[in-house]
C-alpha positions as CSV (number, residue, x, y, z in Angstrom):
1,X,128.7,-144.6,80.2
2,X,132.5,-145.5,81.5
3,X,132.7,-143.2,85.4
4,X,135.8,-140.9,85.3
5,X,138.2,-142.3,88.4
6,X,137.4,-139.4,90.4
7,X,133.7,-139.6,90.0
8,X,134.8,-144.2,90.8
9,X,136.8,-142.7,93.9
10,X,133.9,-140.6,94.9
11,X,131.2,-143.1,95.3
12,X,133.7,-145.5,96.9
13,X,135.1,-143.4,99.6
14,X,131.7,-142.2,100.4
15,X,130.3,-145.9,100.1
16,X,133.0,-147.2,102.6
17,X,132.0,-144.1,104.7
18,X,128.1,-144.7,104.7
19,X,128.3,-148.1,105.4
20,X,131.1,-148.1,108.2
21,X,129.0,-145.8,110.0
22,X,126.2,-147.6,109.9
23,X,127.2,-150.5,111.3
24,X,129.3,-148.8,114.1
25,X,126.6,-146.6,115.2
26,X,123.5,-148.0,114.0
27,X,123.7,-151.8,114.4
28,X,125.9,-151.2,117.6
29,X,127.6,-148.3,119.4
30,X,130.8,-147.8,121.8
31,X,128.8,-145.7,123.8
32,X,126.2,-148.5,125.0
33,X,126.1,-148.4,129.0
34,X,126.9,-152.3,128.5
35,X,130.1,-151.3,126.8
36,X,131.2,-148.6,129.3
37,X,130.6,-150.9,132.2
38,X,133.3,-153.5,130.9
39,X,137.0,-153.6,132.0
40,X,139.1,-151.8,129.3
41,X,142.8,-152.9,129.5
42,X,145.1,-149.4,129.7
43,X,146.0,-149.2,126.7
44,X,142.3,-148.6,125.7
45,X,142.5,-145.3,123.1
46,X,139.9,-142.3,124.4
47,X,136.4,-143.0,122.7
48,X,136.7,-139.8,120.6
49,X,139.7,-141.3,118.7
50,X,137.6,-144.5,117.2
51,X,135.4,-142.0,114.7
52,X,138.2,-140.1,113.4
53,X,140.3,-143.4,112.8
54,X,137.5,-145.1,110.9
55,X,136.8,-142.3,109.2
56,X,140.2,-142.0,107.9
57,X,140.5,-145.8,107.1
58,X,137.2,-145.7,105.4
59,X,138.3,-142.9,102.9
60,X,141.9,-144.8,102.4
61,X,139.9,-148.0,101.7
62,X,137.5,-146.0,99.8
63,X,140.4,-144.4,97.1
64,X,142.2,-147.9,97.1
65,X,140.0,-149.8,95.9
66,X,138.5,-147.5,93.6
67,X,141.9,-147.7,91.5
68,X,141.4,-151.0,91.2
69,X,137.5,-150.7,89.9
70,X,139.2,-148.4,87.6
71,X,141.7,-151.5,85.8
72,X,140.6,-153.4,82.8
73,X,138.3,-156.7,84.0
74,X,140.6,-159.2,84.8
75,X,141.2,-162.5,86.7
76,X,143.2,-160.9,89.0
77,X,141.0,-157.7,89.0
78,X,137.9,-159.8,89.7
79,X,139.9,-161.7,92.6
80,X,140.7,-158.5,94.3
81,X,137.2,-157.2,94.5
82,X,136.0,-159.7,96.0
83,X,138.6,-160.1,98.4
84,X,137.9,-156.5,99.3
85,X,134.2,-157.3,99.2
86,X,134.4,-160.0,101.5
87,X,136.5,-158.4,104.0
88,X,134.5,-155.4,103.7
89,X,131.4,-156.9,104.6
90,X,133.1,-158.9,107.5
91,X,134.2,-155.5,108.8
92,X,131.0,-154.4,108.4
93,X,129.6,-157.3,111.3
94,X,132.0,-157.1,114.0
95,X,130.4,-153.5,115.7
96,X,126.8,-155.4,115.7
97,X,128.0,-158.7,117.4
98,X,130.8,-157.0,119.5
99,X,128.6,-154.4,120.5
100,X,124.8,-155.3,119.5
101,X,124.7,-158.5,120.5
102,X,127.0,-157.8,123.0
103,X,129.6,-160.9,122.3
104,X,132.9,-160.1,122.3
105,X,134.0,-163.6,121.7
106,X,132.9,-164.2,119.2
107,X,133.7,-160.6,118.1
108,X,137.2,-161.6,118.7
109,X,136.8,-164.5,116.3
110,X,135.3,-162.6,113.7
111,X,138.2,-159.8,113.7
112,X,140.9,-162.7,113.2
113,X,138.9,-163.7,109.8
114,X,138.8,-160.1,108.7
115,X,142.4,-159.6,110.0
116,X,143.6,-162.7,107.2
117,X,140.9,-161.4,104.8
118,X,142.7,-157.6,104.5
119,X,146.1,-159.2,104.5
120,X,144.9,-161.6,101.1
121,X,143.3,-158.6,99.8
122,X,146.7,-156.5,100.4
123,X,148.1,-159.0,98.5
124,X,146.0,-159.0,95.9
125,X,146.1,-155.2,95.8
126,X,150.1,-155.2,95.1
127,X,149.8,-157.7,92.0
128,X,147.4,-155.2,90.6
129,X,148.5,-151.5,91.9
130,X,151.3,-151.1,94.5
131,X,149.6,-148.0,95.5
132,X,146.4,-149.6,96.5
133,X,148.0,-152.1,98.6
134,X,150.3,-149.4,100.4
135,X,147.0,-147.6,100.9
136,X,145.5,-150.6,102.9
137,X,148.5,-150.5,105.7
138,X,147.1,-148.4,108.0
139,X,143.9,-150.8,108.0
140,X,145.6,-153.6,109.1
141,X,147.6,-152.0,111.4
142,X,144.3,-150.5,113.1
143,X,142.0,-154.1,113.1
144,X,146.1,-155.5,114.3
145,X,145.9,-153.1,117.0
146,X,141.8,-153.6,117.6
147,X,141.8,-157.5,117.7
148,X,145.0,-157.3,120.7
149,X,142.1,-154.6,122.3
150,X,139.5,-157.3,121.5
151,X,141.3,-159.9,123.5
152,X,142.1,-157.9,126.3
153,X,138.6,-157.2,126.8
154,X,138.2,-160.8,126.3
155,X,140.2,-161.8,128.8
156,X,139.5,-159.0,131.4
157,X,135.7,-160.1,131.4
């Protein structure tokens, strides 16, 4: 049975979803009293803003790569997946060791591989579908934007 893309856009978007906020809330939350008790640098965005965002990115990472599940197999198909899957499931560590384990040095080290990873898996996107590659932008200008706050907090502490 060949899924429709809507039914393909469906399972991603809420798959990206489920698992996002699993590992941001489950395996390690923002709202830990170790967290609050570190020195944010001012440019630290309201904690009410981080669940929206994700949520957003999630769901445009979620339709994205659901057109590309949609192509024919290819090289180049089966090269962007796993780009995306690797990325995805480096994403998917950096809430339990920045805020889990409580390391946000290694955090910060993790967030620059998954910063490269979405950048080779934009890439691959645009040989493939344009549109799926434009859909990733606001991604990496989000983990752009959360690896300078990763360093700050860094460098505060």
């Amino acid at each position: 049975m060949k899924l429709s893309l809507s039914i393909k856009i469906l399972i991603a978007v809420v798959l990206c979803n489920a698992l996002g906020a699993g590992s941001g809330f489950i395996l390690g939350s923002p709202l830990s009293e170790w967290y609050q008790n570190l020195n944010k640098p001012f440019f630290q965005p309201p904690s009410w803003v981080f669940g929206p965002a994700w949520t957003l990115l999630y769901t445009l990472m979620g339709v994205a790569v659901a057109f590309i599940w949609n192509m024919d197999p290819s090289p180049l198909r089966k090269n962007a997946l796993t780009l995306f899957i690797i990325q995805f499931l480096i994403n998917l560590t950096w809430s339990p060791i920045f805020f889990g384990m409580q390391n946000p040095m290694l955090a910060l080290v993790v967030i620059a591989i998954m910063w490269i990873m979405i950048i080779l898996t934009i890439l691959s996107f645009f040989k493939l579908y344009k549109l799926s590659g434009y859909l990733l932008i606001p991604y990496l200008l989000w983990v752009s934007f959360a690896t300078v706050l990763n360093a700050a907090i860094v460098y505060l502490n």
